[in-house]
C-alpha angles and dihedrals in degrees: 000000000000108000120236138171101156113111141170123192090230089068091055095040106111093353118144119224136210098198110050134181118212104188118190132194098185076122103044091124089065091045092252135142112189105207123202113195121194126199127189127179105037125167142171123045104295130021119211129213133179152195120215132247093199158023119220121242087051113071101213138097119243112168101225087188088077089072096053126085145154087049114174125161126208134205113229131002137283122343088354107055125107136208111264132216118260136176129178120250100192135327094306116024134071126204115211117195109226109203087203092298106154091204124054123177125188131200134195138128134250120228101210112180115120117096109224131116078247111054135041121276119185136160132144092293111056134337121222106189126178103211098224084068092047116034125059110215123213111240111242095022102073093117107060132079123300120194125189124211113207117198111180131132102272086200097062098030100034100161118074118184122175130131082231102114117241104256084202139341112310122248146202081258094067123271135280104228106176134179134204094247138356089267097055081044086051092049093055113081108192124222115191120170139092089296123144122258127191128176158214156204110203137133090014090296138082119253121201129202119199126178125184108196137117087217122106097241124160098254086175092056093044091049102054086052095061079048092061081043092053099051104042094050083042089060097046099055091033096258133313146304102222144074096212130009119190120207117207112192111176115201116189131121106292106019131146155141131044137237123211130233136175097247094013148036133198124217129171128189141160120259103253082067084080090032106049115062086203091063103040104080087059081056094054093037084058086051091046093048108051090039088059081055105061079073088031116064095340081073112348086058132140113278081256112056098074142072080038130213100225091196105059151027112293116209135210132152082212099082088115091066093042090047124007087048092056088046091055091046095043092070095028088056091041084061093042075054095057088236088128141007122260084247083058091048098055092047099053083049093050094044103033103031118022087019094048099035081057091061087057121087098175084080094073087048102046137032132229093240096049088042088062088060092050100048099106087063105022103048115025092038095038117178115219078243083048096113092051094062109032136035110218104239083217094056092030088035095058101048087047089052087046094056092050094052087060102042082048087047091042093041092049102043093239102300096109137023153172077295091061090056093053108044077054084046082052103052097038076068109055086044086058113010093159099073132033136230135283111228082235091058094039092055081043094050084049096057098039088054102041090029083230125142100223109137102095092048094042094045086041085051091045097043100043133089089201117105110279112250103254104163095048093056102029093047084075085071103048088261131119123173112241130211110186128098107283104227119248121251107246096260103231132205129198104352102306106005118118109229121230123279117262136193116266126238109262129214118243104154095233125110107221130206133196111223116179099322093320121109099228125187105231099180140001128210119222113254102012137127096264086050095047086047092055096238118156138218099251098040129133119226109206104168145348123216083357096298117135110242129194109161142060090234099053095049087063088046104053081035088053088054088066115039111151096009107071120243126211111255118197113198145169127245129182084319098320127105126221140180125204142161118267125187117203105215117205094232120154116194120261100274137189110249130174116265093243095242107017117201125245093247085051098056093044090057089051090047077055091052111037092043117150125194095198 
């Protein structure tokens, strides 16, 4: 089978299909979707098809068959058609015995009611699908031509937005959408409603924005930033390798994460990401982020994420290119965007990537390469002791990635960089886009194309379990990490006044909760002063040094009061009660500061690194 997922809607534009979706919403309000799939040309005894478990890009199985239910299959087409025999094979896949029918059909209906980029949401106002929890696939006939037949009411649901290309001109019937193959099917998520949809012409190809939401938001505003986006990662990889890209941004209450497509991405946040100028720039990094990955991870992948097994775990140690790479380009691009300062930017580095991958134990048990293994266990199915146990190789990954940005930039005295590695990432695709790379390959395309030797420190980074050495890199580019305690800026009232002195916030090494009126651990960090302590996830705090507590925001404060010095804490577990001593610690998280007089040399290797081309 020779592996696609390059599409342009010119190639589906008046095709013909043998294997055909009809997907109703006569039953949205019940959060139902009722799929008719029609199959021509079958041939042999018995024809297979079969539900996913899982979508690339979340490594996690999911079982989408367990949404599915009333299915029935037919031989033949219209009055004369008769019910087949079926049988399951296992959780996800139905045999149907042909009897030499050349013609099979299969009906079932689709429950969609779970919220996420990665699972089906519908309701009377609009349907998001992802088409590997909607749509069977029948084995042995995944590269040929898919069509979907969409059959809402266009008057109520006027917008469709889908990197699935138009077969032919929509009409008041629905709308005929088609790919090449089932993975390029599996890769196009579908939004249908009443949402806004803005576009673009930029790079040679059109860009579409589409965003479901019943919030005012400013879609104009939002749009002229991906453009911004658009044109700063095209740059970088020397344009782009599609004729139409659809961005799908869902705004509701709750919402969060992306998931990454090859002409598309999906990105849901809530609305205070466009209200709050504080939060909009986390809105803009996600965009950033999944956009990067439609190069990184959609075509420059691992050798084996792609062609995919839809009905199993796929493994790769190389889970810190697909990932942390993209984590560590996601903030670097949304500077080069001019989304933040460079000030901004370290400090987002010192406080969301070295400060936050300190507060995690679980870096000095497991390595990044082994985490990426583990994904399908460790990430998407995290435990509360979770942390303890496993270092996220986006959060790991990216640091990792950071500090070879800099080695490349330092060793080369500024001439290359990580930028270098993936335009040569770039064009060993399009050479061979059929098959991905080796890890082996990808370390050796990073040094052909920087002439760095790095494959014996990256490995070494990737492999260990030992801190990561941030001063000897970073101090290229002017930067050391600090561990003491950053002094606090003198707090003003009025225009002059000092304002009282507060406690400060201690460290406990334990994350709490408030659950209806109740003070929960939710997580506990090993060797810290709530696991010294011998306090539990689970557990209830009721008071410290006998004072009543009831917030989140009063136990720091009574524990402020007595850093250094232990309190009494009084808890709740499983119906007993317990006291114990607890000891707040003053411990700031390892943090990026400016080396006091950098050299020239310093400060020429940070203008390398923190280039923009806006």
């Amino acid at each position: 089978m020779m592996y696609s997922i390059e599409q342009r809607d010119e190639q589906i534009r008046g095709t013909s299909a043998a294997i055909t979706y009809t997907l109703g919403f006569a039953r949205a309000p019940q959060h139902l979707v009722a799929v008719h799939m029609h199959v021509e040309r079958v041939s042999g005894p018995t024809l297979v098809a079969v539900m996913p478990s899982w979508s690339p890009g979340s490594y996690k199985i999911r079982d989408y068959a367990g949404y599915q239910g009333n299915v029935v299959a037919w031989l033949g087409t219209g009055a004369g058609r008769v019910p087949a025999k079926t049988s399951w094979r296992d959780k996800a896949s139905l045999v149907i015995e042909t009897d030499g029918a050349s013609t099979v059909e299969i009906e079932y209906l689709i429950y969609a009611h779970e919220r996420t980029v990665r699972t089906n949401h519908v309701n009377r106002n609009h349907a998001f699908l992802v088409p590997t929890a909607v749509c069977m696939y029948v084995e042995g006939r995944t590269d040929e031509i898919h069509h979907v037949n969409l059959t809402h009411d266009s008057a109520a649901w006027p917008s469709v937005s889908s990197a699935l290309s138009p077969v032919e001109a929509p009409s008041p019937k629905g709308m005929l959408l088609g790919a090449l193959n089932y993975d390029i099917l599996a890769d196009s998520p579908i939004e249908i409603g009443d949402h806004q949809v803005r576009t673009f012409d930029l790079a040679g190809a059109k860009h579409e924005v589409a965003v479901p939401t019943n919030h005012v938001l400013d879609v104009e505003w939002l749009t002229r930033q991906i453009q911004r986006i658009v044109k700063v990662e095209a740059e970088m990889f020397g344009g782009v390798p599609y004729d139409r890209y659809v961005f799908i941004i869902q705004i509701y209450p709750g919402a969060g994460g992306g998931l990454e497509h090859a002409r598309s991405s999906v990105n849901a946040v809530e609305p205070s990401a466009l209200l709050d100028k504080s939060k909009v720039v986390n809105l803009l990094s996600l965009l950033c982020h999944e956009y990067f990955h439609l190069w990184n991870i959609k075509r420059i992948r691992p050798v084996e994420l792609g062609p995919f097994d839809y009905t199993r775990e796929v493994y790769t140690p190389l889970l810190w290119l697909a990932e942390g790479l993209t984590s560590y380009y996601d903030d670097l691009l949304t500077y080069r965007c001019g989304f933040t300062t460079a000030k901004e930017y370290i400090e987002t580095l010192s406080k969301d990537h070295i400060g936050k991958l300190q507060s995690v134990p679980g870096r000095l048990v497991m390595s990044t390469r082994d985490s990426s293994y583990l994904a399908w266990l460790k990430l998407y199915m995290a435990s509360p002791d979770g942390s303890n146990r496993f270092p996220s190789y986006y959060l790991k990954g990216g640091v990792i990635i950071l500090l070879l940005d800099v080695y490349i930039i330092d060793h080369s005295d500024g001439r290359y960089s990580l930028d270098d590695a993936m335009r040569a990432f770039w064009l060993r695709y399009q050479q061979n886009p059929a098959v991905g790379m080796t890890e082996s390959e990808c370390i050796a395309l990073i040094e052909q194309s920087t002439n760095i030797q790095v494959r014996d420190r990256l490995m070494g980074w990737l492999s260990s379990t030992d801190e990561l050495p941030y001063d000897e890199i970073l101090g290229a580019v002017g930067l050391i990490t600090d561990g003491t305690e950053k002094t606090k800026e003198a707090v003003k009232i009025g225009e002059s006044l000092d304002f009282a002195t507060v406690p400060m916030i201690p460290f406990l090494g334990w994350t709490l909760g408030e659950n209806s009126g109740k003070i929960v651990v939710k997580a506990v960090e090993d060797g810290s002063p709530a696991a010294i302590a011998g306090i539990g996830i689970d557990d209830e705090i009721l008071a410290i040094d006998g004072n009543r507590v009831a917030t989140v925001g009063q136990v720091d404060h009574y524990c402020g009061a007595s850093v250094g010095k232990g309190a009494i804490l009084t808890a709740h577990c499983d119906g007993r009660l317990y006291s114990t001593t607890i000891t707040p610690l003053s411990k700031p998280a390892r943090r990026l500061v400016e080396i006091e007089k950098p050299t020239d040399r310093q400060k020429q290797m940070r203008e390398a690194w923190l280039k923009r081309t806006l």
